[in-house]
MARBALO-26657 format. One line per 5 residues: for each residue z, y, x of N, C-alpha, C. Coordinates in steps of 0.001 Angstrom, whole numbers, plus 500000, padded with zeros to 6 digits. Each point is the difference from the previous one (the first is absolute). Layout:
REM residues N
Z,Y,X,Z,Y,X,Z,Y,X  ...
REM end
This chain:
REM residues 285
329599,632132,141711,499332,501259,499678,500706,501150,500716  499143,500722,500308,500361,501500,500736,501065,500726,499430  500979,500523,500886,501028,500776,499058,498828,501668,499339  500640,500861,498939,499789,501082,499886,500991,500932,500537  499728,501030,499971,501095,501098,500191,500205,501073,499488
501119,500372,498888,499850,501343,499638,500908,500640,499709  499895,501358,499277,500861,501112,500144,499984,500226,498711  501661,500429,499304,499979,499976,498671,500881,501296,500243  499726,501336,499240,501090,500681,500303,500268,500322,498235  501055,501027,499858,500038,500622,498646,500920,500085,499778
500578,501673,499108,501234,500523,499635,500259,499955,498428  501130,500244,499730,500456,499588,498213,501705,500674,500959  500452,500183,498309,500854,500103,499854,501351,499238,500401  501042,500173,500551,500871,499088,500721,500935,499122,499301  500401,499167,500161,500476,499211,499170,500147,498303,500651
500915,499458,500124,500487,498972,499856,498551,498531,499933  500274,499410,501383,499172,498718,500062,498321,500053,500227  499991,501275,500036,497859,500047,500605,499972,498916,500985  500618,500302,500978,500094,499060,501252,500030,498834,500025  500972,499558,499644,500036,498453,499599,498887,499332,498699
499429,501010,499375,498603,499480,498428,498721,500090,501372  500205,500925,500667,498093,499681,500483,500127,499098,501050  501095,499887,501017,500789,499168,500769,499443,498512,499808  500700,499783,498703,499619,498619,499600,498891,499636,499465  498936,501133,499276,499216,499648,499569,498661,499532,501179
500425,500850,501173,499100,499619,500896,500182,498661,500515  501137,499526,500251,500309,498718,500788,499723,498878,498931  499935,500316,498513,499459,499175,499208,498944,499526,500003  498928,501017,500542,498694,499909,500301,499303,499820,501084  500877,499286,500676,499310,499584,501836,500015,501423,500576
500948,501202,499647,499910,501032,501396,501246,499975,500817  499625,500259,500745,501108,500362,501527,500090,501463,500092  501040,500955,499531,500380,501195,500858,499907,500343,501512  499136,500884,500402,500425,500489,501128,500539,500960,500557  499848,501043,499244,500788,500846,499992,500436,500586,498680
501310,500846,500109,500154,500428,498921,500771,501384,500145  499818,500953,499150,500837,501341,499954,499980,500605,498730  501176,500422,499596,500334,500674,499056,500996,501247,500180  500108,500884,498414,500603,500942,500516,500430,500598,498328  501334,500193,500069,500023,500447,498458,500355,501897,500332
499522,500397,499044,499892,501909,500476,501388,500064,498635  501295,500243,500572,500947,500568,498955,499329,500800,499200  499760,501319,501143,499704,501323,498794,498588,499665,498954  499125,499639,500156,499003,499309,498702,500410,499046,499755  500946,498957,500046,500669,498556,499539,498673,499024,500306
498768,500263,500678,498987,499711,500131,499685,498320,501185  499552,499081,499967,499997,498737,500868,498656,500124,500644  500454,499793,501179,498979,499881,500693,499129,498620,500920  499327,499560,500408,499715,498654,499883,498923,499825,500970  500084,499479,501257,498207,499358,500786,500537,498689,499966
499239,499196,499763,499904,498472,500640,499121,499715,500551  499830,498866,501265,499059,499792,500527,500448,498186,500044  498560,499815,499543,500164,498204,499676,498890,499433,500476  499868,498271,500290,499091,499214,500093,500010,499374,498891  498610,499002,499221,499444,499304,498996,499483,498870,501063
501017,498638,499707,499441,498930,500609,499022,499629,499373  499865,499969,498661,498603,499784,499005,499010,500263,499980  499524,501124,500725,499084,500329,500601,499496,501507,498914  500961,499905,499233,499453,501135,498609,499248,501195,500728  498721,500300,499306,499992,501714,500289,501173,501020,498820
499429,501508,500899,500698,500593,499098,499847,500246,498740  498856,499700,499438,499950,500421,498501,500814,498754,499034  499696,498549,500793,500870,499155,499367,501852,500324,500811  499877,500468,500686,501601,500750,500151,500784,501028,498747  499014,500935,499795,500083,500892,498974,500317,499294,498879
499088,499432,499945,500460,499268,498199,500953,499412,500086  500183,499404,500850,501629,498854,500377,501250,500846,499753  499867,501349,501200,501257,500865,499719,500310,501004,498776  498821,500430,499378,499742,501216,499015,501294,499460,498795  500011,498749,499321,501192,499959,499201,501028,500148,500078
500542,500066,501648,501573,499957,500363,500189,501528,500471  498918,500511,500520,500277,500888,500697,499947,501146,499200  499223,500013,498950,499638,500916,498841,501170,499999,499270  500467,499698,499939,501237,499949,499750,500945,500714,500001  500026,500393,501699,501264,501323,500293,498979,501324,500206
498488,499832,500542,499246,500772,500135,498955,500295,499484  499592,501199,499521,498740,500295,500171,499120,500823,501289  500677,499758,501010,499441,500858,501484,500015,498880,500736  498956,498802,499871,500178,499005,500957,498744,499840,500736  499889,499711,500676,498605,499537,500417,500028,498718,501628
499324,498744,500147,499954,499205,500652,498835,500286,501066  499964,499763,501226,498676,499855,500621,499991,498689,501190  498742,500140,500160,499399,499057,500922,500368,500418,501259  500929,499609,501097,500844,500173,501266,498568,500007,500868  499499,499317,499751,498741,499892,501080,499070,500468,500261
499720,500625,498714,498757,500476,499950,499965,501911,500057  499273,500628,500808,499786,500808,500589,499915,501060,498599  500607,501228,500059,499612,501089,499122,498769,500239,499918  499069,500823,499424,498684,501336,500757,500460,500871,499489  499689,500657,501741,500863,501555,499995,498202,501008,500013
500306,500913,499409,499185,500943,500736,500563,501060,500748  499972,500627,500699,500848,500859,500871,498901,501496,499979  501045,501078,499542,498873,501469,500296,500711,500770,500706  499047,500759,500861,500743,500964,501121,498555,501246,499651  500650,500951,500802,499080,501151,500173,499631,500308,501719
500833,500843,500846,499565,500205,501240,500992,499664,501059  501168,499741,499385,501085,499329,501083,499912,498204,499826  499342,499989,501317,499804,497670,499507,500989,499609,500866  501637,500611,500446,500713,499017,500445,500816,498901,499342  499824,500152,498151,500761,499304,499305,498784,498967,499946
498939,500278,499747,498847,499368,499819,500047,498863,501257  499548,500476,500775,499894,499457,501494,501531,498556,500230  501190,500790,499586,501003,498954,500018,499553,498795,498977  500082,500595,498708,500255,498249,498782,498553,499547,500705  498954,500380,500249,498473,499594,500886,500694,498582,500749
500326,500471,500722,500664,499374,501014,500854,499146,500079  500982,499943,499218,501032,499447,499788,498935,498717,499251  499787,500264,498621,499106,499220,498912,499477,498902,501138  499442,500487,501066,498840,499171,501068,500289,499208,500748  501790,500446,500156,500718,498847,501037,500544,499130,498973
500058,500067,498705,501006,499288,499002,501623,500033,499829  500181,501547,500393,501457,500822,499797,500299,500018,498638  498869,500814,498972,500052,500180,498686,498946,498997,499891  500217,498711,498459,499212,499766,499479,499094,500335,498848  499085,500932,500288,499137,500837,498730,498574,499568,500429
498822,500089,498701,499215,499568,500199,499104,501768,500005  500020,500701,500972,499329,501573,499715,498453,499544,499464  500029,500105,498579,498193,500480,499598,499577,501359,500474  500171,500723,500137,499516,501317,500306,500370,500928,501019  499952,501091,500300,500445,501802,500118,499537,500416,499186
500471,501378,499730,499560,500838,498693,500306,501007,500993  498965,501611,500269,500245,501183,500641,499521,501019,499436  500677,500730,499990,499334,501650,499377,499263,500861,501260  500167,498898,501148,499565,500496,501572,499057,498966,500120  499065,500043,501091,499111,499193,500711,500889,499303,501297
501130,500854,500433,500684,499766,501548,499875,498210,500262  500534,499645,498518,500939,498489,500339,498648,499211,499865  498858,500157,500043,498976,498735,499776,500024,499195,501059  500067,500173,501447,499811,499479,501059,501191,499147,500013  501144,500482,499716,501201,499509,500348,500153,498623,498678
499432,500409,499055,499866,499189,498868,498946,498532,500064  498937,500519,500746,498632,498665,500463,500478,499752,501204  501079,500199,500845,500344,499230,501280,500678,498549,499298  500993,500221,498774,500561,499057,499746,499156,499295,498750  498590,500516,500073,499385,499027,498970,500507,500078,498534
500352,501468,500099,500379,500772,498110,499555,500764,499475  499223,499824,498790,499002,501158,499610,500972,500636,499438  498877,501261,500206,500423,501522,500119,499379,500828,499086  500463,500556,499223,499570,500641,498563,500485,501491,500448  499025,501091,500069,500224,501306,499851,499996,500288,499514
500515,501031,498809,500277,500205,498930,500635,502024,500030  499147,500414,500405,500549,501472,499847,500436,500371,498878  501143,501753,500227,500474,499984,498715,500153,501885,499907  499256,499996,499096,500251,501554,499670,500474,500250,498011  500188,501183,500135,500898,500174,498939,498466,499877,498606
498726,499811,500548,499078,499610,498889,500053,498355,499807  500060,499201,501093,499765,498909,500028,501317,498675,499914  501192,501029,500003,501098,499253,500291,499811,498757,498992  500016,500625,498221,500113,498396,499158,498889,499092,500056  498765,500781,500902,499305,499399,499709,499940,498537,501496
500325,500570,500798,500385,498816,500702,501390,499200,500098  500777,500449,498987,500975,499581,499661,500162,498356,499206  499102,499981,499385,499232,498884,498981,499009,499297,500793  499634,500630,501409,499275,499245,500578,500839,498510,500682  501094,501322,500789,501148,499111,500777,500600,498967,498955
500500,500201,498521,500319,499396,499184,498831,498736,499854  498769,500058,499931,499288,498786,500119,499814,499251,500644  500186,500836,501234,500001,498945,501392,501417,499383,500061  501320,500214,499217,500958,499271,500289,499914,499152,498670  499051,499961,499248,500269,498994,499194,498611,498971,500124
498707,500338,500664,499064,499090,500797,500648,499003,500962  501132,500655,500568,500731,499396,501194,501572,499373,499892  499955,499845,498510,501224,499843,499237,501395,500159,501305  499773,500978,500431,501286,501019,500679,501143,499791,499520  501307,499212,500879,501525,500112,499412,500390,501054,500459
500033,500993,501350,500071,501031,500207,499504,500721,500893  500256,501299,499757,499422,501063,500412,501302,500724,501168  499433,499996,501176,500981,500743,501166,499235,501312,500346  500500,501190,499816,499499,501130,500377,500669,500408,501582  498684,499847,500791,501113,499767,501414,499512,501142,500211
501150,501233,499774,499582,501681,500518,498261,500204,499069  500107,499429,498345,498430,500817,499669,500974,501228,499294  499353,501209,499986,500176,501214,499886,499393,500813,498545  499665,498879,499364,499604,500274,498524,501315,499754,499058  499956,500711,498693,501222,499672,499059,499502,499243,498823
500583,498653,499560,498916,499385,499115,500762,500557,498752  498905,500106,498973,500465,500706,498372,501040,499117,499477  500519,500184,499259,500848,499559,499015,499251,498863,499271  499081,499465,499405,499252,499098,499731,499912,498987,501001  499368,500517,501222,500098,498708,501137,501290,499514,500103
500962,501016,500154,500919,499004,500291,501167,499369,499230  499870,500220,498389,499829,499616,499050,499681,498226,499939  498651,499523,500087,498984,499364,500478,500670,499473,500779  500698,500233,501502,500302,499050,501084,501379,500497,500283  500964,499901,498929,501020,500357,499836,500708,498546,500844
500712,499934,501191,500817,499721,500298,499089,499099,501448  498823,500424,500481,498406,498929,500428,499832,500866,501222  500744,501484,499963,499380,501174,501267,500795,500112,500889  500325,499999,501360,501228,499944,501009,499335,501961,500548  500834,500618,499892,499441,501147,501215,501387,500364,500756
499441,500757,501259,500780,500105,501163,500226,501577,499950  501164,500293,500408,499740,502040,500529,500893,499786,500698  500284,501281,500718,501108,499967,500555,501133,500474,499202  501418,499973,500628,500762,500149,499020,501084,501335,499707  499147,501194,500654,500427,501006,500289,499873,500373,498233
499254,499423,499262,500130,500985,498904,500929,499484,498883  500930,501123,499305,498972,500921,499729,499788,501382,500707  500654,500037,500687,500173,501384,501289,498036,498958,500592  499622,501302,501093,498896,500063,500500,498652,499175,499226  499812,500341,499167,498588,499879,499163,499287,500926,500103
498981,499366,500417,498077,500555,500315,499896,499824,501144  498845,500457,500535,499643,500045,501539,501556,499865,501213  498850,498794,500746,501354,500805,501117,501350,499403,499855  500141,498926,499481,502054,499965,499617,500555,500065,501363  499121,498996,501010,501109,500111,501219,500138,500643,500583
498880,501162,499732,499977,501673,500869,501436,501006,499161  499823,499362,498874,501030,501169,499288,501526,498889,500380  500015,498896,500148,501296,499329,500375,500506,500644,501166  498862,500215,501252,500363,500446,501186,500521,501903,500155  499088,500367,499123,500772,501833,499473,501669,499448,499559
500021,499701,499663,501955,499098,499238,500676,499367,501045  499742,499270,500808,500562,499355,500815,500620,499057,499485  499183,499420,499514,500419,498800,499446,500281,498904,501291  501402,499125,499765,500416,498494,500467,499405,499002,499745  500054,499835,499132,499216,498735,499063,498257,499982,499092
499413,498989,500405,498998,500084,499340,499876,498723,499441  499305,499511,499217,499285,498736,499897,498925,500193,498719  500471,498596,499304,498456,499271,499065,500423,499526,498884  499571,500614,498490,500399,499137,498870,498672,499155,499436  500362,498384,499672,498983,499682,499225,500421,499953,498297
498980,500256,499196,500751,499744,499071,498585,499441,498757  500588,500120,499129,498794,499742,498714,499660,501048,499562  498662,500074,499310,499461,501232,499701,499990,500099,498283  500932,501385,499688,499987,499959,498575,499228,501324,499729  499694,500466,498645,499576,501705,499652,500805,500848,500950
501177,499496,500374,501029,501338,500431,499541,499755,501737  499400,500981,500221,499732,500184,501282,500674,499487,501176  500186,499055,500892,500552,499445,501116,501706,499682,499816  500236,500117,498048,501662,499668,499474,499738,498213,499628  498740,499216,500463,500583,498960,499496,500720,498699,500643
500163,499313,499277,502133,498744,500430,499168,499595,501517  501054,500898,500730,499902,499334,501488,500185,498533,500317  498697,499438,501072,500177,498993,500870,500808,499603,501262  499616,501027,500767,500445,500015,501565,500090,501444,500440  501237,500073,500351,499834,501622,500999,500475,499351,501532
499695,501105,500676,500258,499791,501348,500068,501015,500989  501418,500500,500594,499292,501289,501188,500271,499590,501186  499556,501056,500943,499835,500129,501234,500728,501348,500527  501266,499882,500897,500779,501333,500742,498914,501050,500921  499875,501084,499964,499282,500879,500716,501060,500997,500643
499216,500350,500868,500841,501539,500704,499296,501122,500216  500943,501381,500323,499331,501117,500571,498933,499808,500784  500196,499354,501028,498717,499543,501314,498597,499416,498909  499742,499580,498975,499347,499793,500059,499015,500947,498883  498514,499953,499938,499120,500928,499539,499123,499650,498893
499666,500789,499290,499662,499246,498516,498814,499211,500499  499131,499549,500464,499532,498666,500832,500526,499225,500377  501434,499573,500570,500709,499344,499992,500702,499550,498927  500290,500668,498760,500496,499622,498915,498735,499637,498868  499132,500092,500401,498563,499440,498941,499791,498375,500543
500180,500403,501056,499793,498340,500927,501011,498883,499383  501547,500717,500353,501016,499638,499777,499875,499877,498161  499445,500232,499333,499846,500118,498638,499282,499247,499798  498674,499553,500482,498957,499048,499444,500492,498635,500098  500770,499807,501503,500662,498486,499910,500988,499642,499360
500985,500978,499192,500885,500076,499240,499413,499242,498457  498529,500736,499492,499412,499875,498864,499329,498709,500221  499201,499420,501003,499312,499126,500189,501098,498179,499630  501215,500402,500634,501060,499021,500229,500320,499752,498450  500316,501053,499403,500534,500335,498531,499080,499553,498756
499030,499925,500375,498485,499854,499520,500157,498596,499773  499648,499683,501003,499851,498255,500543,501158,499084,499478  501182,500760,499795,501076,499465,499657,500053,499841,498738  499634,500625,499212,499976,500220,498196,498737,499427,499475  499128,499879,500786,498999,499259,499405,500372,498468,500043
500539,499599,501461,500209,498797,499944,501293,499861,499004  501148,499972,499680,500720,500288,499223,499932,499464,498135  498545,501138,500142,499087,499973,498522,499308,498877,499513  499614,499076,501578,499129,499234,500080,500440,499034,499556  501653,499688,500513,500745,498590,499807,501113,499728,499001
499258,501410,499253,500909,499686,498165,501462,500521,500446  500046,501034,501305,501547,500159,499912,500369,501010,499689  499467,500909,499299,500140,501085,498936,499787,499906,498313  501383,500439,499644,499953,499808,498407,500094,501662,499772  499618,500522,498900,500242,501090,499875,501160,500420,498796
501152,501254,500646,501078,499556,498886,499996,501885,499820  498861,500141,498972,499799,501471,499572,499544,500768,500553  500643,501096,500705,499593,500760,500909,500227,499561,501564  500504,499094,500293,500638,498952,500989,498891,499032,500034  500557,499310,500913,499541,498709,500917,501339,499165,500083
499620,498506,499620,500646,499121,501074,500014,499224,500609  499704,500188,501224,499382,499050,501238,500707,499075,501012  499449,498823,499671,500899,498813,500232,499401,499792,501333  500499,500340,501716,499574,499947,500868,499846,498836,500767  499233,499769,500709,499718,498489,501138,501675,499877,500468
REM end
């Protein structure tokens, strides 16, 4: 029978022998480790935990779940197992900049990131073309301050028609309420750059270039109520100079965000983010 493959991650409190109880409980049960990482956080006394295993038995994951839930329940209640193989569904929303769009597009098509994209979601018309080249429907969805909840519950239906694991906001330019993201609390990846909280609103890399700014780049992070404060994924910059012109640093900025983007989603994708509060901890390739 076919091996399975999967990913068990989950944090608890630190303490003496986790390692060696799920360790054995797997090899009890026809699995093979393939990878493994852990990480204990002194200052929360907090354990941290990915495994990545094969099932010579051929188990799926729900008969995985039940297998591990007694041992593992144990030290945790923040656990969760998945299926290594099987593809997320992402929906991805942008507004009028599609180079983040255009990248995971792309990437997704060569089999860089494995995600299964059900959708676009736009508050713009721009991305439809770019969206039916790769054979992804495209949902417009405008948004004004009459209609915001009301297509708010729309998008909310379409991610639960499309039972959506997450949501990547590649550069969309809407702020979702406190309810949505509530709702898809820990499910939303968004990108900005990482000038803030200095240069917010219009324009950041025009007002970076009034400063003379050195450094620029890209934060990804999760999306909580608190505006662009939630537990970072991936940052990343890029060195600039005098010689160059805020067109040169937007350019120099989009591939910064696009890279950063691509990086945290995949990341998200392969169970290698646990979240430890206002933090992240990301167990890298």
């Amino acid at each position: 029978m076919m091996s399975s493959s999967f990913v068990l991650t989950f944090s608890c409190p630190d303490r003496e022998g986790i390692v060696a109880d799920i360790s054995s409980l797997l090899a009890k049960n026809g699995c093979n480790i393939t990878s493994s990482d852990q990480f204990a956080d002194t200052s929360s006394h907090c354990f941290f935990m990915r495994l990545a295993f094969t099932n010579k038995d051929g188990l799926d994951c729900n008969a995985m779940r039940a297998l591990l839930a007694p041992t593992v329940s144990e030290y945790s209640d923040n656990w969760s197992i998945s299926d290594a193989d099987k593809p997320q569904r992402v929906l991805i929303m942008v507004s009028k900049f599609d180079h983040c769009l255009m990248d995971l597009l792309y990437r997704n098509a060569r089999g860089a990131i494995n995600m299964d994209i059900r959708a676009v979601v736009s508050n713009h018309r721009d991305a439809y073309q770019l969206a039916a080249s790769y054979d992804v429907p495209f949902h417009h969805m405008p948004i004004t301050p009459d209609t915001k909840k009301t297509q708010e519950d729309k998008l909310y239906n379409l991610v639960q028609e499309e039972e959506i694991d997450l949501i990547i906001l590649a550069r969309y330019m809407q702020i979702f309420s406190d309810t949505l993201c509530a709702k898809m609390d820990g499910r939303v990846i968004n990108i900005h750059h990482s000038f803030l909280p200095s240069f917010k609103g219009a324009k950041p890399y025009h007002q970076a270039f009034e400063k003379g700014v050195k450094i620029i780049g890209a934060t990804a992070h999760y999306v909580t109520p608190d505006l662009d404060e939630g537990p970072i994924i991936e940052q990343n910059i890029a060195r600039v100079n005098h010689a160059m012109t805020p067109d040169d640093l937007v350019a120099t900025g989009r591939d910064v965000e696009r890279i950063t983007l691509a990086e945290a989603v995949t990341l998200h994708l392969e169970h290698r983010v646990i979240r430890n509060g206002n933090k992240t901890v990301v167990f890298k390739r």
